[in-house]
C-alpha positions as CSV (number, residue, x, y, z in Angstrom):
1,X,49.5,55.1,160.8
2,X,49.1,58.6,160.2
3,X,51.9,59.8,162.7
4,X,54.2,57.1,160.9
5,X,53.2,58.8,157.6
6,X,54.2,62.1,159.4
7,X,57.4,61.2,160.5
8,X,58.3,59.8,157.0
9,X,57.5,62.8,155.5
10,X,59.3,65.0,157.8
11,X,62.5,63.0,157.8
12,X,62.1,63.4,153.3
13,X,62.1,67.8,154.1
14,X,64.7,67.4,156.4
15,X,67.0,65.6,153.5
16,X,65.5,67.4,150.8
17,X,66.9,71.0,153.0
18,X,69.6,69.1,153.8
19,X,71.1,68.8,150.6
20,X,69.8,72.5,149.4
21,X,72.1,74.0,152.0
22,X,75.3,71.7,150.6
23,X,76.9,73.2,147.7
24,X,76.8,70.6,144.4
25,X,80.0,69.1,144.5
26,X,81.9,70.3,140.7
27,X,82.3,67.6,137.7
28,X,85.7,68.3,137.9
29,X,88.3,69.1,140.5
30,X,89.7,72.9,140.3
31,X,92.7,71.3,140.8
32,X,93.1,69.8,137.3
33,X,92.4,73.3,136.0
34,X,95.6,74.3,138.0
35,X,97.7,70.9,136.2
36,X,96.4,72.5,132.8
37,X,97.6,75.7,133.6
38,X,101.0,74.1,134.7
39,X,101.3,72.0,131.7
40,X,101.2,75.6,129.6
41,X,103.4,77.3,131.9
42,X,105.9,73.8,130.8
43,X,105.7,74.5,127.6
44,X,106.6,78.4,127.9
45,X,109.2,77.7,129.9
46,X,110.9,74.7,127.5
47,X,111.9,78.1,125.2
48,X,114.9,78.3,128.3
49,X,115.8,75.1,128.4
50,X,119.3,73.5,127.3
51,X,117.7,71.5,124.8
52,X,116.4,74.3,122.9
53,X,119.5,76.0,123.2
54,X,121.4,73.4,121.6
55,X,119.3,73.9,118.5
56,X,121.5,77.4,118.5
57,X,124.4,76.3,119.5
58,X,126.2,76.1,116.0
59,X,124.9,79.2,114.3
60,X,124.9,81.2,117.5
61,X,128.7,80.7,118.6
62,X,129.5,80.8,114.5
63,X,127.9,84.2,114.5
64,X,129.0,85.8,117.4
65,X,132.3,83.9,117.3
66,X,132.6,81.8,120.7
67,X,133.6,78.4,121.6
68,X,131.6,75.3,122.2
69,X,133.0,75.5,125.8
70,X,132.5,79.0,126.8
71,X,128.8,79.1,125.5
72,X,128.2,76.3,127.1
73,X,129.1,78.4,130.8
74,X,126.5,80.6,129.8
75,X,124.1,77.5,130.5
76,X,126.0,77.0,134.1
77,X,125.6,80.7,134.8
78,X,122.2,80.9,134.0
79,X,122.0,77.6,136.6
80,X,123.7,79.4,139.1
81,X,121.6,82.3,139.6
82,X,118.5,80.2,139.1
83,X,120.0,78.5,142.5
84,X,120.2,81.6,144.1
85,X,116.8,82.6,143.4
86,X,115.4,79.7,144.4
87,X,114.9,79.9,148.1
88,X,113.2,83.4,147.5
89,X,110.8,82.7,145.3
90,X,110.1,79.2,146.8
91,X,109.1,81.2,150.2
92,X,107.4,83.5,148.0
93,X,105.4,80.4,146.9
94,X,104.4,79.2,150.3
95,X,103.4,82.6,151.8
96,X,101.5,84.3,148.5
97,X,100.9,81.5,145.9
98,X,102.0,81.1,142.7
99,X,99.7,83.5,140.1
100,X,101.1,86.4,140.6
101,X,104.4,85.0,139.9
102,X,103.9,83.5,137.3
103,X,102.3,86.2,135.6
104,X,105.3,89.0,135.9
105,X,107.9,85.9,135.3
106,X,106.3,85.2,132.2
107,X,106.4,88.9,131.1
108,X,109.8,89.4,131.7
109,X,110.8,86.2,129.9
110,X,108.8,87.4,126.7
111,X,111.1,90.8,126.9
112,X,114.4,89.0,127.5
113,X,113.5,87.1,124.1
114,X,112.8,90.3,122.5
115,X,116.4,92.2,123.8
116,X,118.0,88.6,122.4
117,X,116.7,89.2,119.0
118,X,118.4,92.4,118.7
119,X,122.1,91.6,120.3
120,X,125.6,92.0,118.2
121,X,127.4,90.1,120.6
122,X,127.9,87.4,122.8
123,X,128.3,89.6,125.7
124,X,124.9,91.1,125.6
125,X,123.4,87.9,124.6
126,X,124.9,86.4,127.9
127,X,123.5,89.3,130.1
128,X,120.2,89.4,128.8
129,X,120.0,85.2,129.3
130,X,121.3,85.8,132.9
131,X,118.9,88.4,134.0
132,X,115.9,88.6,132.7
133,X,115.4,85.1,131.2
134,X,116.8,83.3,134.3
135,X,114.7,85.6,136.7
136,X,111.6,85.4,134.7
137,X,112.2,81.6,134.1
138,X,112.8,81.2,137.8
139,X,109.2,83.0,138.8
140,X,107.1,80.8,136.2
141,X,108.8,77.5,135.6
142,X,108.7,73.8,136.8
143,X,109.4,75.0,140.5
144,X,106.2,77.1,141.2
145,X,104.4,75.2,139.3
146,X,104.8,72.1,141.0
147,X,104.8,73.7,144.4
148,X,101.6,75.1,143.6
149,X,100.1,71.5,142.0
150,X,101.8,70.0,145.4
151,X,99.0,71.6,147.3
152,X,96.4,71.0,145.6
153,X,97.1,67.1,145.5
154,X,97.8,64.3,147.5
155,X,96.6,61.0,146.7
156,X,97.1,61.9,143.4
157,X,99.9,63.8,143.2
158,X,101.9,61.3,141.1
159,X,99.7,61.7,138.4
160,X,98.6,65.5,138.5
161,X,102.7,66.0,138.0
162,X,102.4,64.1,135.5
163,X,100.3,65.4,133.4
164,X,101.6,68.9,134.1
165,X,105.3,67.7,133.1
166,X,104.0,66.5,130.0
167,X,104.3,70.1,128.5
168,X,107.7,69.4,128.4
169,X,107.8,66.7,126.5
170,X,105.4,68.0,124.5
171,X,107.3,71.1,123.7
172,X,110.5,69.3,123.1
173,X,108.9,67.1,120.7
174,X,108.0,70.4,118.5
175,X,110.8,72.3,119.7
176,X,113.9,71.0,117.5
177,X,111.8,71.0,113.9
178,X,110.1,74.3,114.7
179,X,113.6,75.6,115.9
180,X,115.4,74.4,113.5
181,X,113.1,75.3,110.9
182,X,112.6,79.2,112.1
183,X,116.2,79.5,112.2
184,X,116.9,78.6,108.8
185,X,113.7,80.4,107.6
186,X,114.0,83.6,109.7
187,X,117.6,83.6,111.5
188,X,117.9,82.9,115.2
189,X,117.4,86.7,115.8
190,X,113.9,86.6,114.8
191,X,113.1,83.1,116.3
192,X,114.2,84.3,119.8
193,X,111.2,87.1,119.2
194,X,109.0,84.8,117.9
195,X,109.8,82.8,120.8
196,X,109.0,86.0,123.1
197,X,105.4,86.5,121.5
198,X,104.7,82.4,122.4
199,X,105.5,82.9,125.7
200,X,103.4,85.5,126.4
201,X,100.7,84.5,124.2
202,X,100.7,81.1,126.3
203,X,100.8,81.8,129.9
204,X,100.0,85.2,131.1
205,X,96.0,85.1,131.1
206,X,95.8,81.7,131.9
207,X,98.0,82.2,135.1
208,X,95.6,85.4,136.1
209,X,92.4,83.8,135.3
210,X,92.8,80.1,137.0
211,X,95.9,79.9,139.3
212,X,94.9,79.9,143.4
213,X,97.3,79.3,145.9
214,X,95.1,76.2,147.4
215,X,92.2,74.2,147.8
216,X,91.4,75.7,150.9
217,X,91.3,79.4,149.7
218,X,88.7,77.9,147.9
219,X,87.0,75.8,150.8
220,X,87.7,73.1,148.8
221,X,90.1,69.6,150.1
222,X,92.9,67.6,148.3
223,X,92.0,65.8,145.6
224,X,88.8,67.4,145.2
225,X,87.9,64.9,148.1
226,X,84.4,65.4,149.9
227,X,85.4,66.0,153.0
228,X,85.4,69.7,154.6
229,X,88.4,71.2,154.9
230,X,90.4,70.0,158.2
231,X,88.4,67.3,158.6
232,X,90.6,63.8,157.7
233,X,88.7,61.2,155.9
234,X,90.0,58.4,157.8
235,X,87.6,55.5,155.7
236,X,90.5,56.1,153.0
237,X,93.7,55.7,154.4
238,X,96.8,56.6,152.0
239,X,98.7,53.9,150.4
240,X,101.6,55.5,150.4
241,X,101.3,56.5,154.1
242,X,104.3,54.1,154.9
243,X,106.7,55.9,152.4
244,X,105.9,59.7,153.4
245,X,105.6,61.6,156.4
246,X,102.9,63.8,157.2
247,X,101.6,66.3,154.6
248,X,100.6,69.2,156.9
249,X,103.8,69.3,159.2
250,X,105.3,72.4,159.4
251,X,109.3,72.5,158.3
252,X,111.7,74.9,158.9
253,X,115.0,75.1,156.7
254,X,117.3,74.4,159.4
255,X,115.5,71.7,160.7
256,X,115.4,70.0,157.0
257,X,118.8,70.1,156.8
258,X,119.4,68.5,159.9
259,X,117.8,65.5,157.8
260,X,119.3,62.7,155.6
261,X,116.9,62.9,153.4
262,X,116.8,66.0,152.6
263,X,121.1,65.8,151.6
264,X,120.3,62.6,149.6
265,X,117.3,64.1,147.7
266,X,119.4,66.7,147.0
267,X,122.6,64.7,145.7
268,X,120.7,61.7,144.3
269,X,119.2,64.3,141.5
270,X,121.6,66.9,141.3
271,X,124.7,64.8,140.2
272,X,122.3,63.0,137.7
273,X,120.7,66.6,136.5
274,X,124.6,67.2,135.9
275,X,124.3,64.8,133.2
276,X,121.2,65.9,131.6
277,X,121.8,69.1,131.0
278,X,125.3,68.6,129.5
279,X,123.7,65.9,127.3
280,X,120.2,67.7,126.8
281,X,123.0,70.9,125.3
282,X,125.4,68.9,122.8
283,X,123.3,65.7,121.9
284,X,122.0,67.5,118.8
285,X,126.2,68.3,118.0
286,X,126.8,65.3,119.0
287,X,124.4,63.5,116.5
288,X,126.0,65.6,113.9
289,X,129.5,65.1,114.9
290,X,129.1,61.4,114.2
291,X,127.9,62.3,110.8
292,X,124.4,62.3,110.8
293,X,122.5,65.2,108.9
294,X,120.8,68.0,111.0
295,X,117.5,66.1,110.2
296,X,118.5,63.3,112.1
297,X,120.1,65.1,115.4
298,X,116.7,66.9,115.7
299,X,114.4,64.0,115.3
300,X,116.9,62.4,118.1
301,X,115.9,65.0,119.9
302,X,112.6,64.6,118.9
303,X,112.2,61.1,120.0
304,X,113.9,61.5,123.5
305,X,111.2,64.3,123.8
306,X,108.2,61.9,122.8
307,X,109.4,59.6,125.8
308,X,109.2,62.3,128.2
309,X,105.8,63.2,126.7
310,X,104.4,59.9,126.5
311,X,106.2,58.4,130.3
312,X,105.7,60.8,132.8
313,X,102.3,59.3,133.6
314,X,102.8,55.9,134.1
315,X,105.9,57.4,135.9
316,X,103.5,58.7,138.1
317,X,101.0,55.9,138.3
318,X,104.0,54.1,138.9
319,X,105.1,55.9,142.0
320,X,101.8,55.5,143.5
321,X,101.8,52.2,143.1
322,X,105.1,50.9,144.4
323,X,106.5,54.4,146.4
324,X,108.6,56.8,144.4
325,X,111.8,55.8,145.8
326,X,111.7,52.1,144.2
327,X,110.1,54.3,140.5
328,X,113.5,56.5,141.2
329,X,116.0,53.7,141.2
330,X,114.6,52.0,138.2
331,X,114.4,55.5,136.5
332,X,117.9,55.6,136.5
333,X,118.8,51.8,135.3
334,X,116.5,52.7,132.3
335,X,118.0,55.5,131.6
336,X,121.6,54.5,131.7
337,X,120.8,51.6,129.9
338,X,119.5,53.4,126.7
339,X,122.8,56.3,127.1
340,X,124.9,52.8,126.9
341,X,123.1,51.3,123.4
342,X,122.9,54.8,121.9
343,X,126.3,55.8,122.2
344,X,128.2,52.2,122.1
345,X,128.2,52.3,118.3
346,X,127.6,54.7,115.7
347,X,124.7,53.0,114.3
348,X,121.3,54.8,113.3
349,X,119.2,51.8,114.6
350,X,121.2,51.7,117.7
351,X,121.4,55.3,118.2
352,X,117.5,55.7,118.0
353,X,116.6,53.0,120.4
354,X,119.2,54.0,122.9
355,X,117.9,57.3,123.0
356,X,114.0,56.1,123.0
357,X,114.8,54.0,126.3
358,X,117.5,57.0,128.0
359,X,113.7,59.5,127.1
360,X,111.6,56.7,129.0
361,X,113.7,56.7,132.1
362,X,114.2,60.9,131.6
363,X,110.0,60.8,132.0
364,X,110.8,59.7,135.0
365,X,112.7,62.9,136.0
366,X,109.9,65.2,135.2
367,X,107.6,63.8,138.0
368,X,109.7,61.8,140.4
369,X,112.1,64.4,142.2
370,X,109.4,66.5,143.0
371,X,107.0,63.6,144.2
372,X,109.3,62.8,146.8
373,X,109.9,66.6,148.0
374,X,106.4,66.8,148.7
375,X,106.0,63.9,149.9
376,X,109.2,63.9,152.6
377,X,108.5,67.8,153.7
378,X,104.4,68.1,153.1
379,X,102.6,70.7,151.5
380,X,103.2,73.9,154.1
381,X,106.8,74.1,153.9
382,X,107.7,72.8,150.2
383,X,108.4,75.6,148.4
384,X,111.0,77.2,151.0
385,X,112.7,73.3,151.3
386,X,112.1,72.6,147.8
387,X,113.8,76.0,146.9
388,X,116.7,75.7,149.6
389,X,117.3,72.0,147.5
390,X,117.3,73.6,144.3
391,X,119.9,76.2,145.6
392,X,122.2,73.3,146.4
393,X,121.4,70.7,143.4
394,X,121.5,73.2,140.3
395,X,124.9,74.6,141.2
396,X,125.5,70.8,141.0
397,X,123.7,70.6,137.6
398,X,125.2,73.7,136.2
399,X,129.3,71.8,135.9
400,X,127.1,69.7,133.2
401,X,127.5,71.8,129.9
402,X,130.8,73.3,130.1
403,X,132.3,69.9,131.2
404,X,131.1,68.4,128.3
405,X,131.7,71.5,126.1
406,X,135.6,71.8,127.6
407,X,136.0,67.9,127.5
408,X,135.6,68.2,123.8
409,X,137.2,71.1,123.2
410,X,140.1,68.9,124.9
411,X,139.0,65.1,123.5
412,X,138.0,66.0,120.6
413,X,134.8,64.4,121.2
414,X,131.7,63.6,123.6
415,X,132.7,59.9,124.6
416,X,134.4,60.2,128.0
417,X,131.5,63.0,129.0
418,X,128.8,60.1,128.1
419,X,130.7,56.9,130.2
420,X,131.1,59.6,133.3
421,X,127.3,60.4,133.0
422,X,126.1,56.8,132.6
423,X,128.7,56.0,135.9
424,X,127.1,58.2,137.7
425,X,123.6,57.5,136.6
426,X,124.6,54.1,138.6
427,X,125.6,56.1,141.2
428,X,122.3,57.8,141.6
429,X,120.0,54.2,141.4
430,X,122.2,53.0,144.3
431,X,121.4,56.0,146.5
432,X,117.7,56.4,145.5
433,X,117.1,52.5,147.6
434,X,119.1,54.6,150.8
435,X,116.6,57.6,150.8
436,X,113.8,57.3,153.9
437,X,111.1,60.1,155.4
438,X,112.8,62.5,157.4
439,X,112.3,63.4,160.9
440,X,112.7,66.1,163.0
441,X,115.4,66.2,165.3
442,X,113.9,65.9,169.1
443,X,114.1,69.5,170.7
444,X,115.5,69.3,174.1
C-alpha cells in the first residue's frame, strides 16, 4: 500500500515538473497580431490605389490640364514598375522578412505624398507617383503582407487573408467621402499631405514593434498549433490536402514556370485585374457621366467598398471549405453578374445593386489569388514565385485605365470598356475550374 501511495505520488511530481518546464501556451496566436498589422498596412496602402485616385481624377487633370486618357497611363506606369520590382522585393521577403520593409516603404510613401502636395505640373506629379509612391507602395503593400501572413498560416490561411484584406475595404469605404470631402475643403494639394501624415502615422511602429518573419523565429508552428516546430501533427490531417501541394517544398523560379499552374494563376487574375483597375479609376466618372451628382458616384464607391469589407471572410471560409479554385470561379460569375445589372440601364436602383453584387464577388479578389499562390508553391518559395507572377500579371493589369480612359476619349463613353470586362470576367471563371497543383518537372 504504501509503495502504491509512493508511486502515485511520484508519477503527480513528475507531471507537476513536467508542465513547469513547458512554456504556457499564449491566449492568442502571434500570428493574428501579424493579420492586424497587415490589415493597417491595407489601409495605408489604399491611399495608392486606383480608386482613390479616381476621386482626383477631374480636378487633377482640370488643374494641371491633361486628358482623361493620358492620366490614366500614369496608373499603367505606376503598374509597370510595380511589376518590375516585384521579384526583388518578393525574394527580399523570403530571405529577410517583411518588417524592415515595410517600415522604409511606408516612409517613403509618406514623403512622395508630401512632394505631390507641392507640384505645378503633371510632369512632376507623374514622377513623384512613379518613384517614390510605387517603390514605397511596392515594399509595404498587399504583396509582403500576404507573403508574410502566408507563413505564419496554414489551415487557416483563408481566413487570416481575410481579415487582413478587409483594410481595404475598410479604407475604401471612408476613402471616397473623406476624399472627396478634403478636396473640396482643403484642395487636393493638401489632401495628398494629409494623406502622407496617415500613412506614416498608421504603419511605421506597428510594422517595427510586431512584424517577424515566422513562426519558427519564434519557436512557435502554424496556426499557433501545439506541436513543436518540425514535428507534423498527423491526428489533424488538412482538408485541403487534396487541392494543394506541399507547404514546405522548396521552388525555384525556373522550375515554377515550367508549371501550368503557375501560367494559369497568372493569366486567370491578371486579365480580370485588367478590368478592375480600369473600372476601380473611372467608375466614380462614370457615375457622373450618366448624370448622377458627385454624392452618388462616391457612395457607389462607397458601397462596392463595403462588399469588399464585409466578403472577404466568408470568401475565405469559403475557400476552406470547398478549395479556392471552385470559390475562384464563382468569384467571377458574381462579379460579372452585378457589372451586367449596374451598367445595363441607367437606373439608380439598378445601378446600386449591380455594384453591391460586382463588390461581393471583388471580396473575393482580396483573399483568393493569393490563397492559391500559397497554396500551389508553399510557404519557402512564395514571395520569389509570387513576385515573379506579379511581374507578369500587373503589366497585364496596367492596359486597364488607359484602355478605358482612350476608349472614351474615342466612344465618347465607358460602355464598350464595361461588356469587354464582363467578357472577360467569363473568360477568367472558365479557366479558374482548369487550374491544378503544380509539379515539378522529373530531373533526369
Amino acid at each position: 500500500m504504501l509503495v502504491r501511495r509512493f508511486s502515485c505520488y511520484t508519477k503527480r511530481v513528475e507531471s507537476s515538473a513536467e508542465l513547469a518546464r513547458s512554456p504556457a501556451k499564449p491566449k492568442i496566436f502571434y500570428g493574428w497580431y501579424i493579420v492586424a498589422v497587415g490589415f493597417l498596412s491595407n489601409v495605408a496602402s489604399s491611399f495608392a490605389l486606383a480608386s482613390t485616385m479616381s476621386i482626383f481624377l477631374k480636378p487633377l487633370t482640370a488643374d494641371l490640364g491633361v486628358s482623361r486618357g493620358v492620366f490614366s497611363l500614369l496608373r499603367s506606369g505606376e503598374g509597370i514598375i510595380a511589376a518590375c520590382i516585384a521579384p526583388l522585393v518578393g525574394t527580399i521577403v523570403d530571405r529577410h522578412g517583411g518588417r524592415w520593409l515595410m517600415v522604409i516603404g511606408t516612409a517613403i510613401v509618406g514623403v512622395g505624398y508630401f512632394f505631390l502636395s507641392h507640384v505645378d505640373s503633371f510632369t512632376q506629379f507623374a514622377a513623384i507617383r512613379l518613384t517614390l509612391v510605387t517603390l514605397g507602395d511596392s515594399m509595404m503593400g498587399y504583396m509582403v503582407v500576404n507573403v508574410v501572413i502566408a507563413q505564419w498560416f496554414v489551415r487557416q490561411r483563408g481566413r487570416a487573408l481575410a481579415f487582413s484584406s478587409m483594410g481595404v475595404g475598410f479604407a475604401k469605404v471612408c476613402m471616397p467621402v473623406l476624399a472627396a470631402w478634403l478636396i473640396l475643403s482643403f484642395g487636393w494639394r493638401h489632401t495628398w499631405f494629409i494623406f502622407g501624415i496617415l500613412t506614416i502615422v498608421l504603419l511605421v511602429l506597428p510594422a517595427l514593434l510586431i512584424i517577424r518573419r515566422s513562426p519558427e523565429s519564434m519557436g512557435l508552428a502554424p496556426d499557433g498549433a501545439s506541436a513543436a516546430v518540425g514535428d507534423v501533427d498527423d491526428s489533424k490531417p488538412d482538408p485541403r490536402a487534396s487541392e494543394f501541394g506541399s507547404q514546405d517544398e522548396l521552388w525555384s523560379r525556373a522550375e515554377a514556370m515550367h508549371t501550368s499552374a503557375f501560367w494559369l494563376l497568372v493569366f486567370t487574375f491578371g486579365i480580370s485585374s485588367m478590368g478592375v483597375t480600369g473600372l476601380n479609376l473611372h467608375v466614380y466618372s462614370y457615375v457622373t457621366d450618366i448624370g448622377y451628382s458627385p454624392v452618388i458616384a462616391a457612395t457607389v464607391m462607397s458601397l462596392i467598398a463595403s462588399m469588399q469589407l464585409a466578403s472577404p471572410l466568408a470568401w475565405g471560409v469559403l475557400a476552406e471549405r470547398i478549395g479556392a479554385k471552385l470559390a475562384a470561379t464563382l468569384r467571377f460569375v458574381i462579379q460579372g453578374i452585378g457589372l451586367a445589372i449596374a451598367i445595363l440601364t441607367g437606373n439608380l436602383v439598378c445601378l446600386y445593386a449591380g455594384f453591391l453584387i460586382y463588390g461581393i464577388g471583388l471580396g473575393g479578389n482580396m483573399v483568393l489569388p493569393d490563397t492559391l499562390w500559397a497554396g500551389y508553391f508553399g510557404r519557402r518559395s512564395l514571395g520569389k514565385i509570387r513576385g515573379l507572377g506579379l511581374l507578369i500579371s500587373h503589366f497585364v493589369s496596367a492596359i486597364g485605365p488607359p484602355f478605358f480612359g482612350f476608349l472614351f476619349d474615342i466612344t465618347g463613353g465607358y460602355g464598350l470598356s464595361f461588356a469587354i470586362f464582363g467578357a472577360v470576367l467569363a473568360i477568367s471563371a472558365v479557366l479558374s475550374l482548369m487550374l491544378q497543383p503544380p509539379r515539378k518537372m522529373a530531373r533526369e
